[in-house]
C-alpha positions as CSV (number, residue, x, y, z in Angstrom):
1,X,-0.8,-13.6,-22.8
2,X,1.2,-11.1,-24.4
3,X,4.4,-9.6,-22.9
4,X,4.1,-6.3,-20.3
5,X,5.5,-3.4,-19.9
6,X,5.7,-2.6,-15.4
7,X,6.5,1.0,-16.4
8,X,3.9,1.7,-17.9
9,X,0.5,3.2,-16.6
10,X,-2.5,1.6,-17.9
11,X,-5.4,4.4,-18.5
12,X,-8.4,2.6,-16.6
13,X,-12.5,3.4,-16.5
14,X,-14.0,3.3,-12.6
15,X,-17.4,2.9,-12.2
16,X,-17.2,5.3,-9.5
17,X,-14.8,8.4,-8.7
18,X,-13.0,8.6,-5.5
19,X,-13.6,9.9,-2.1
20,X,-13.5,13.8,-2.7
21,X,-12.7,14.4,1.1
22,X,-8.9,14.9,0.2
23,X,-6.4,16.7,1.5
24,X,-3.2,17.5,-0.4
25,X,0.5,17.2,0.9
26,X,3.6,18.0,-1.5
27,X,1.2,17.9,-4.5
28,X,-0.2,14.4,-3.7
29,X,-3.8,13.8,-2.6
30,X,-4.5,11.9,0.0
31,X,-7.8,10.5,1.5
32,X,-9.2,11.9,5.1
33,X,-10.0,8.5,5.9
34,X,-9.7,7.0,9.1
35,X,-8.7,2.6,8.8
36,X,-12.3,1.6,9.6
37,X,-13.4,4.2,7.0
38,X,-11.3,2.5,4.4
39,X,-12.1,-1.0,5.1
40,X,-15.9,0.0,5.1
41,X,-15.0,1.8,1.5
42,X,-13.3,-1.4,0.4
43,X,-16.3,-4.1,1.5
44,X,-18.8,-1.3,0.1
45,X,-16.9,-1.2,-2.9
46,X,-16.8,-5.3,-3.5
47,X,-20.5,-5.7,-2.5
48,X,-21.1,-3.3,-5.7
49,X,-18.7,-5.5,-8.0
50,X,-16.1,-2.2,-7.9
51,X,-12.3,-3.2,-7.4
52,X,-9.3,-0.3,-7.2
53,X,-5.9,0.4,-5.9
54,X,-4.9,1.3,-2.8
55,X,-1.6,2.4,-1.8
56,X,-0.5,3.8,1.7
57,X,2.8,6.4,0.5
58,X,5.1,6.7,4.0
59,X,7.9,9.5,3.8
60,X,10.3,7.2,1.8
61,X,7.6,6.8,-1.2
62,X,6.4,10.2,-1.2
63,X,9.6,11.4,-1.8
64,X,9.7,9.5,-4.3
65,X,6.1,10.4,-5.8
66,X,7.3,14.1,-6.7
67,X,8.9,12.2,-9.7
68,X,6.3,12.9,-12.8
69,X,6.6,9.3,-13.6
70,X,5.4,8.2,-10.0
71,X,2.7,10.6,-9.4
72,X,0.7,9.3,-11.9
73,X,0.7,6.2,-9.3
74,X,-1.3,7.7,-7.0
75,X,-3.3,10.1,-9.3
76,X,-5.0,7.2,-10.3
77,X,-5.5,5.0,-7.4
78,X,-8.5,4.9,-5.9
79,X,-7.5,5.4,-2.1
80,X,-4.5,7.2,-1.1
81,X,-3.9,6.6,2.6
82,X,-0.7,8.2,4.7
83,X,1.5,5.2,6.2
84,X,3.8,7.5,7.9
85,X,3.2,10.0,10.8
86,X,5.3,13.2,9.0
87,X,2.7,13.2,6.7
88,X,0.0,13.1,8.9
89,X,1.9,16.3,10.6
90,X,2.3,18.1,7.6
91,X,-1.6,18.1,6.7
92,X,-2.0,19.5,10.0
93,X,0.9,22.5,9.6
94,X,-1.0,23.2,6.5
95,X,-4.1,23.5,8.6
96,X,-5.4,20.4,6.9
97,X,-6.6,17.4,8.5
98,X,-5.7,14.0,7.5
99,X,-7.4,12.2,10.7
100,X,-4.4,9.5,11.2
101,X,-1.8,7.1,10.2
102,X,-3.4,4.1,8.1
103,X,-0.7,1.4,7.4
104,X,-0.3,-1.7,4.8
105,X,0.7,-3.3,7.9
106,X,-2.7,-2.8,9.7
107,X,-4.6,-2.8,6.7
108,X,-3.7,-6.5,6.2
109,X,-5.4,-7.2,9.4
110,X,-8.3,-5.6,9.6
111,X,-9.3,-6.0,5.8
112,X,-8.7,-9.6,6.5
113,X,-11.1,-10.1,9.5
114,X,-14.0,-7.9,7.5
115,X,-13.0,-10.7,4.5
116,X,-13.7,-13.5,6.4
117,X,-17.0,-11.7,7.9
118,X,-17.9,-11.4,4.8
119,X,-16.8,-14.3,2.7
120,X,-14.3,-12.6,0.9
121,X,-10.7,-14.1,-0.2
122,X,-7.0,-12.8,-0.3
123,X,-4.3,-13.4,-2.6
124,X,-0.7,-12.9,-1.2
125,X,1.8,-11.7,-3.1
126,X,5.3,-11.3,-2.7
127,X,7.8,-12.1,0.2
128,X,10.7,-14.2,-0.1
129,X,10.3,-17.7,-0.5
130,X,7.8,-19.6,2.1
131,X,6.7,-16.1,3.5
132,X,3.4,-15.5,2.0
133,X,2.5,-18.9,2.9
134,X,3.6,-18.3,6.9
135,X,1.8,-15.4,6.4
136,X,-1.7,-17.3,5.1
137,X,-1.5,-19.9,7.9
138,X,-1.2,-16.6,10.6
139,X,-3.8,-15.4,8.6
140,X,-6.1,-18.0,8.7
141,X,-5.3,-18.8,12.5
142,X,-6.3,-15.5,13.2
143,X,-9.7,-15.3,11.5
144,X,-12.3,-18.4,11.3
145,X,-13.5,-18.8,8.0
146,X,-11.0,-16.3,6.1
147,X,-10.2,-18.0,2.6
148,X,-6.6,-17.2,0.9
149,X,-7.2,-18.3,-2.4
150,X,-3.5,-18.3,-3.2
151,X,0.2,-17.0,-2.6
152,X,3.0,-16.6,-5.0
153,X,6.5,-15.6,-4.5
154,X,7.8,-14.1,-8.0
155,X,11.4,-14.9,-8.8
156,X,13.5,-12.0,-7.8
157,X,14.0,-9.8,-11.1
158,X,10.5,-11.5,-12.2
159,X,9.3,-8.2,-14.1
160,X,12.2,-8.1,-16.3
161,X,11.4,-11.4,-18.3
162,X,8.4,-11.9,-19.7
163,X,8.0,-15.4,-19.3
164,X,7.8,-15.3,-15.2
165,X,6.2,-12.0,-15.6
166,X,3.1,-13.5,-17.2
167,X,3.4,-16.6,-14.6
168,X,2.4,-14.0,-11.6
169,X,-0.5,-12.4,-13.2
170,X,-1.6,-15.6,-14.5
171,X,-1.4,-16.8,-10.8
172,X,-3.5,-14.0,-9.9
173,X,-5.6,-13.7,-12.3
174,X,-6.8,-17.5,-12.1
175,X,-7.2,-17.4,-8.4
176,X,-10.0,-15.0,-9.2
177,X,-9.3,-13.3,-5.2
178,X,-11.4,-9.7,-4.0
179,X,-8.7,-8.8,-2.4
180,X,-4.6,-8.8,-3.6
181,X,-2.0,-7.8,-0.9
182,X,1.1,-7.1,-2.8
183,X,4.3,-6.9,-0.8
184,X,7.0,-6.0,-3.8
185,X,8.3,-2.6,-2.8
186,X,7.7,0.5,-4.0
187,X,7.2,1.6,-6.8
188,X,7.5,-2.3,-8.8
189,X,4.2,-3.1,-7.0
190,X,2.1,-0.5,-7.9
191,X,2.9,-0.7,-11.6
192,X,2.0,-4.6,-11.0
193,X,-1.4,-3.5,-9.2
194,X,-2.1,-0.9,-12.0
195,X,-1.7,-3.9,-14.6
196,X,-3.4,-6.4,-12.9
197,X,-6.4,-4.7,-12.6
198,X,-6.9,-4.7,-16.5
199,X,-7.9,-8.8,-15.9
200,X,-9.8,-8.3,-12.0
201,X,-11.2,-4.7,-12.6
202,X,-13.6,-5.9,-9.8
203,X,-10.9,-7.0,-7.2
204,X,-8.6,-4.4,-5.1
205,X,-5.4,-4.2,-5.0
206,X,-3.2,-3.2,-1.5
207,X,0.6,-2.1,-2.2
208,X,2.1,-3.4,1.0
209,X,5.9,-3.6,1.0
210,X,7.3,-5.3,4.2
211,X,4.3,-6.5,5.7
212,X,3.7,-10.3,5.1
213,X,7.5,-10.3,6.2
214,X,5.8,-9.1,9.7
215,X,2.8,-11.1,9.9
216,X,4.9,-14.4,9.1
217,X,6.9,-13.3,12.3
218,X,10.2,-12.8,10.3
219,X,10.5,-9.1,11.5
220,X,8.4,-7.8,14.6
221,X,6.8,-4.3,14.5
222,X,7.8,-1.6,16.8
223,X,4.7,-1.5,19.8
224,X,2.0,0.5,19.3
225,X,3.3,3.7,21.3
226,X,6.6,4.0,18.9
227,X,4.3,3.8,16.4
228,X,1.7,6.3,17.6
229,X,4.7,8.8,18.1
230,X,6.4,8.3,14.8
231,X,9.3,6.9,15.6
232,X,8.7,3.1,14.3
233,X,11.4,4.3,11.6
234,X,13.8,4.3,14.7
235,X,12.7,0.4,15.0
236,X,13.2,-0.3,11.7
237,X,16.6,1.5,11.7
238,X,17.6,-0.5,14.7
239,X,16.3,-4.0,13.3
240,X,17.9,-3.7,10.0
241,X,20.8,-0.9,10.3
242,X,22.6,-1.7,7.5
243,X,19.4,-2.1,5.1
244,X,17.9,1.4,6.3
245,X,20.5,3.5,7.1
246,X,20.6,4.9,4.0
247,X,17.1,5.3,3.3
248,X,16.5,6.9,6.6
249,X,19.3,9.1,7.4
250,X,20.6,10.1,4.0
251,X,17.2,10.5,1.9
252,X,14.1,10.6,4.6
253,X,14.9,12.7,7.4
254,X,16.3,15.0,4.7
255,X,13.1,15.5,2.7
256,X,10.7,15.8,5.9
257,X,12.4,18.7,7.0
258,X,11.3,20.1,3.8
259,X,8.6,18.7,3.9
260,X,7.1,20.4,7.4
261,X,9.1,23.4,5.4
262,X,6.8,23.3,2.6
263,X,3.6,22.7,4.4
264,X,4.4,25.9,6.7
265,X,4.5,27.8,3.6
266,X,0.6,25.9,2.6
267,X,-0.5,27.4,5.6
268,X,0.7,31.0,5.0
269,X,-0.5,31.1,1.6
270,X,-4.0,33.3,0.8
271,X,-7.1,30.6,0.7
């Protein structure tokens, strides 16, 4: 296996297009799906030997998506899904309707109960070292019959050297999974997924940042109410001050303001 390049964007063929049911916020399109919806779209996808990518941008990484360099991330995924509520809120100041909040962090739970309905196996990637395996034993706890069909935990810096580089997609690639949850952050992940998907073009591929950190019970999730009102970034904040506080306060709040700015001026605008 040759040396690759993470910063750069592979041009891929589909087999199918995507959902056209979209609805657009600060130039990024984003599909009106509903987390059953997608899972069904996943399993339909897998029963007709068609993989993708699907990433879930919150406020942090759609920020970040207004870079030219980034956009192309989600211009060619196949899903697009809103893990944050702001967004969600924006579509509907724009007088759009995304229907609701779909997160990596639920995602890995319900795509893993339709895998194991269905006979489909998981790959976990990422983590630090010994999470994705807690996370594969809660896993498989959880769900009767779900298979993992491996976890790694890349070296930190791993994309910068070939050698270990070309150790995680051989891991992958070898374990032959349908589905790949990959918890590396944003945006080193998706330019993984986007990569990977040259050697599986039948598997998918979720971006999931912090979430097999959650599911191996190393950080809990805020309940279901803080989520539901969008302030699980409060429970973040408080569970890891000194890790968020700049993300949050300096960079986040700063650019949602605009954003709901922005969409307000969507909604004035001529059809």
């Amino acid at each position: 296996m040759t040396s690759l390049d993470l910063t750069a964007i592979d041009d891929l063929e589909v087999s199918a297009p995507r959902p056209r049911q979209q609805v657009t916020v600060d130039d990024v399109e984003f599909d009106a799906l509903r987390e059953t919806e997608v899972v069904e779209h996943v399993m339909v996808a897998l029963d007709e030997g068609r993989g993708g990518n699907l990433i879930t941008p919150n406020v942090d990484i759609l920020r970040q998506l207004r870079r030219p360099q980034l956009r192309e991330l989600a211009e060619q995924a196949e899903l697009v899904v809103p893990d944050g509520m702001p967004i969600v809120w924006a579509s509907r100041i724009q007088g759009e309707e995304l229907p609701e909040r779909v997160t990596g962090s639920s995602l890995i739970w319900s795509l893993s109960e339709a895998a194991a309905r269905s006979d489909r196996s998981l790959y976990l990637l990422g983590g630090a070292e010994g999470i994705a395996e807690r996370a594969a034993d809660r896993l498989t706890e959880e769900y009767e019959g779900l298979e993992v069909a491996g976890v790694h935990c890349p070296p930190f810096g791993f994309e910068k050297r070939a050698e270990t580089l070309e150790e995680t997609v051989s891991a992958v690639v070898e374990a032959q999974p349908d589905i790949v949850f990959v918890a590396l952050g944003f945006p080193k992940q998706e330019h993984l997924m986007q990569h990977l998907r040259r050697h599986l073009p039948n598997t998918w591929f979720v971006g999931c940042g912090g979430t097999l950190t959650m599911v191996a019970g190393e950080v809990s999730r805020a309940p279901l109410w803080i989520q539901r009102s969008g302030l699980e970034w409060v429970h973040r904040l408080a569970m890891e001050p000194r890790r968020m506080a700049k993300r949050y306060l300096v960079h986040d709040l700063p650019y949602a303001a605009g954003l709901f700015a922005r969409a307000l001026v969507r909604r004035r605008r001529p059809s």
